[in-house]
C-alpha positions in Angstrom: 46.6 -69.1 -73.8 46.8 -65.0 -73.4 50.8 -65.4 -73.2 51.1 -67.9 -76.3 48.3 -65.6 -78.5 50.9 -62.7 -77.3 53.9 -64.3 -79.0 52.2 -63.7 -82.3 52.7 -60.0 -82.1 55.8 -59.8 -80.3 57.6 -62.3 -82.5 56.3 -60.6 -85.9 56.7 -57.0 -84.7 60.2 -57.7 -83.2 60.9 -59.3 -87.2 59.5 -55.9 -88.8 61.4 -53.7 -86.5 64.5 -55.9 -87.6 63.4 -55.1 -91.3 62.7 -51.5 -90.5 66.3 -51.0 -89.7 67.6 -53.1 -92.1 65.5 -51.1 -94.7 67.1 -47.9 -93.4 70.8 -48.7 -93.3 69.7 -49.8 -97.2 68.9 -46.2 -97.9 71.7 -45.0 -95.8 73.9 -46.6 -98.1 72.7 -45.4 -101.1 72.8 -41.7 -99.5 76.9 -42.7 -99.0 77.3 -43.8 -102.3 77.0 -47.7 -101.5 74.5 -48.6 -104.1 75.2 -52.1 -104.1 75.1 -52.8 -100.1 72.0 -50.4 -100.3 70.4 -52.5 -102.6 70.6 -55.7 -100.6 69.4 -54.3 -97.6 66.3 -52.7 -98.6 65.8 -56.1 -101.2 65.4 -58.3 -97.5 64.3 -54.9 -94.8 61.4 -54.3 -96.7 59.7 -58.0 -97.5 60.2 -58.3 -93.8 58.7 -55.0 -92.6 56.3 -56.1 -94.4 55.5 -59.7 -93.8 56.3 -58.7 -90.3 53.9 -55.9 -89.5 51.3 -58.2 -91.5 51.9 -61.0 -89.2 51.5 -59.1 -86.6 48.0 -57.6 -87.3 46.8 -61.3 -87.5 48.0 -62.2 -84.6 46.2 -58.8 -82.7 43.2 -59.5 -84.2 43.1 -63.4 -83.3 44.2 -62.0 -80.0 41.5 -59.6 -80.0 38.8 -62.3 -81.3 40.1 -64.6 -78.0 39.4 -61.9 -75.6 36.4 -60.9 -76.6 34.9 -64.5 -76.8 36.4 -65.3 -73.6 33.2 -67.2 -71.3 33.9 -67.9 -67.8 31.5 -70.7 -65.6 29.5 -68.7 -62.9 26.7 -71.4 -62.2 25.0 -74.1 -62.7 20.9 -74.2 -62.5 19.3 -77.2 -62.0 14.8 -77.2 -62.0 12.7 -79.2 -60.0 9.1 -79.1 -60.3 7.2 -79.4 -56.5 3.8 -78.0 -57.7 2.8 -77.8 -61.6 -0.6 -76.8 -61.1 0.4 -73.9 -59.6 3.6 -73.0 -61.8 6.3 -73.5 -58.4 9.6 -74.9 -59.1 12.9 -75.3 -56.9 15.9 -73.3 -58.5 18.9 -74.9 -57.5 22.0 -72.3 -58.3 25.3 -73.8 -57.9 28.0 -71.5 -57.9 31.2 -72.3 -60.0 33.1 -68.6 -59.9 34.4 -69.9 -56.2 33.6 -72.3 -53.8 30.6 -74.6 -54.9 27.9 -73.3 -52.6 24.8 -74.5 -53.6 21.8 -72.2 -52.9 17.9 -73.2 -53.5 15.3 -70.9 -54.7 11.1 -71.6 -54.5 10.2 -69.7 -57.9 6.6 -69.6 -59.8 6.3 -69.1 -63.5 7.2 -69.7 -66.4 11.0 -68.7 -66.9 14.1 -68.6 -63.9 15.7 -65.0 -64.7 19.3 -64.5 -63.3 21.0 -60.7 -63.2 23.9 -60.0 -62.1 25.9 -56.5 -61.7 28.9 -56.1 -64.4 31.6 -53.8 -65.1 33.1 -53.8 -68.5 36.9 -52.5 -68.6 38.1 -50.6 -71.6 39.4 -52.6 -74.7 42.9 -52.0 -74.4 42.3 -53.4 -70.4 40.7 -56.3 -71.9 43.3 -57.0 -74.3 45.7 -57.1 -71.5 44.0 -60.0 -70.1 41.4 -57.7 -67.6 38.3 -59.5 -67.7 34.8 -58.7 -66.9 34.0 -58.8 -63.8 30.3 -59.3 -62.0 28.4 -59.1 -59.0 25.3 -61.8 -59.2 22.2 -60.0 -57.8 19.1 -62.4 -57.9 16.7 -64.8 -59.2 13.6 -64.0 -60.4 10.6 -65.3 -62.2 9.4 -64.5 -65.6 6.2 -65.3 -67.4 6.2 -65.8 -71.3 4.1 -63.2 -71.8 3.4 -59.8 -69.8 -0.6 -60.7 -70.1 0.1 -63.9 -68.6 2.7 -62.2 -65.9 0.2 -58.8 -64.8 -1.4 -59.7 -61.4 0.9 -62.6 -60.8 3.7 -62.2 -57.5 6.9 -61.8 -57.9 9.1 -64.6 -56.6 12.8 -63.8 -55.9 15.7 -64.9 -54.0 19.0 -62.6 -53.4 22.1 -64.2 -55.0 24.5 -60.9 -53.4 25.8 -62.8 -50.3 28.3 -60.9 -47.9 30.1 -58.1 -49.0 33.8 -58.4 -50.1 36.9 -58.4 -47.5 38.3 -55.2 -48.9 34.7 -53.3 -48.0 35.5 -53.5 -44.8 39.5 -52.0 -45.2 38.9 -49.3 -48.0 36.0 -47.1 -48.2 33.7 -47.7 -51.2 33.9 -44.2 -52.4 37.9 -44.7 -52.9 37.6 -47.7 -54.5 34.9 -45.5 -57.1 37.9 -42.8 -57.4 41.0 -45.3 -58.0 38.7 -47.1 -60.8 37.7 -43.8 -62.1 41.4 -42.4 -62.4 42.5 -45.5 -64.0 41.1 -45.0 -67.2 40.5 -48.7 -67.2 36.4 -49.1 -66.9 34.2 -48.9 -70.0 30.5 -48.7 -68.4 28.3 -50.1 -65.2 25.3 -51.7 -66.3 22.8 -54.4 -65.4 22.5 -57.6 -67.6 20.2 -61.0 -66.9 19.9 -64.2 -68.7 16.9 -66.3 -68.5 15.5 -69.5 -69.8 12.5 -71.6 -68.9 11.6 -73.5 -65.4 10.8 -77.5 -66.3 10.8 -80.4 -64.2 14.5 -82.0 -64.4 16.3 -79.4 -66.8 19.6 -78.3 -66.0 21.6 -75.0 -67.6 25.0 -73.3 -67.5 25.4 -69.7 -66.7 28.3 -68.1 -68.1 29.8 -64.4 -68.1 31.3 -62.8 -70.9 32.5 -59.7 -71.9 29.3 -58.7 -72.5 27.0 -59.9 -70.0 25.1 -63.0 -68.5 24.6 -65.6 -70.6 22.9 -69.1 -70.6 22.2 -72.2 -72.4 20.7 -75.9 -71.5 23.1 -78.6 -71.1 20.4 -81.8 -71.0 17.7 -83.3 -73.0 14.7 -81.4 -71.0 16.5 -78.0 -71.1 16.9 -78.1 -74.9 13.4 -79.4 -75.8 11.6 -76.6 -72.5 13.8 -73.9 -74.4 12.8 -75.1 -78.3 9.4 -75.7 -77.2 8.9 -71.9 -75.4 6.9 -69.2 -77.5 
């Protein structure tokens, strides 16, 4: 998809740059006296300079437009209800960003709340097809409101696993100074998605370049996530 989107700048700026010179040999006729010849180049150089370069800014921005609505699977959440009364549900996270480990979580409330770790890379980066890239932290609970959430526990489970491979081979600290010499990352920041615990529901968690987000994908999700204040 990136390499075909690419083709509609290479392919209109490589036609303007063929205009460009044809457009200057026009006017280096005319500077030798060869009016006519001069003519006929800068008649077809300069519609295609122009078409070309124009071509070519569509295709960066529908380039641009891809990139930055690119969504990537990370999980899928699916709710179980073992105690109503009480608000306790079991969080099942499936992981789709690598193998499909499934991990289960006892929350109580009224929302699931995942948060994950991102690092944004400059826009130039991401044009070049370097995408966000995350870190899941944890799932927590919310409440729908902080009256009904002040006093309440705070029910968690750690979504970090083992650290990467590479930890172990290259010291964190170069790692910071390579990505910090690269002039490739944008910011560091934190960003959660969260939507409401009923019995049955299912939901998709996504990254983008912006952050965490996610949406139901059944019946029960969609009406729990209409139906919340």
């Amino acid at each position: 998809m990136f390499a075909s989107g690419l083709l509609w700048i290479v392919v209109p700026g490589l036609v303007a740059l063929v205009g460009a010179v044809l457009f200057l040999r026009g006017l280096g006729h005319i500077g030798w006296g060869k009016a006519g010849r001069g003519a006929a180049h800068i008649a077809v150089g300069a519609p295609l300079t122009v078409l070309g370069l124009a071509a070519s800014l569509l295709g960066f921005n529908s380039l641009t437009f891809e990139r930055l609505t690119h969504e990537a699977p990370v999980a899928d959440v699916h709710v179980k209800a073992t105690d109503p009364a009480r608000n306790l549900y079991n969080v099942s996270i499936i992981r789709l960003d690598g193998p499909k480990l499934t991990q289960v979580c006892r929350i109580q409330g009224d929302e699931w709340d995942i948060s994950a770790r991102v690092q944004k890379w400059k826009p130039w980066a991401n044009m070049m097809g370097l995408d966000t890239t995350y870190t899941l932290d944890q799932v927590t609970n919310r409440y729908f409101t902080a009256e009904r959430g002040n006093g309440k526990l705070i029910t968690a489970c750690d979504l970090r696993g083992p650290p990467p491979d590479v930890d172990r081979w290259v010291p964190k600290s170069w790692v910071f100074w390579l990505i910090g010499h690269a002039y490739t990352e944008d910011r560091k920041f934190g960003s959660a998605s969260f939507m409401p615990l009923a019995d049955g529901a299912t939901y998709r968690v996504v990254i983008t370049q912006s952050g965490l987000n996610a949406f139901p994908t059944n019946e029960t999700a969609a009406k729990a996530n209409d139906a919340r204040p």
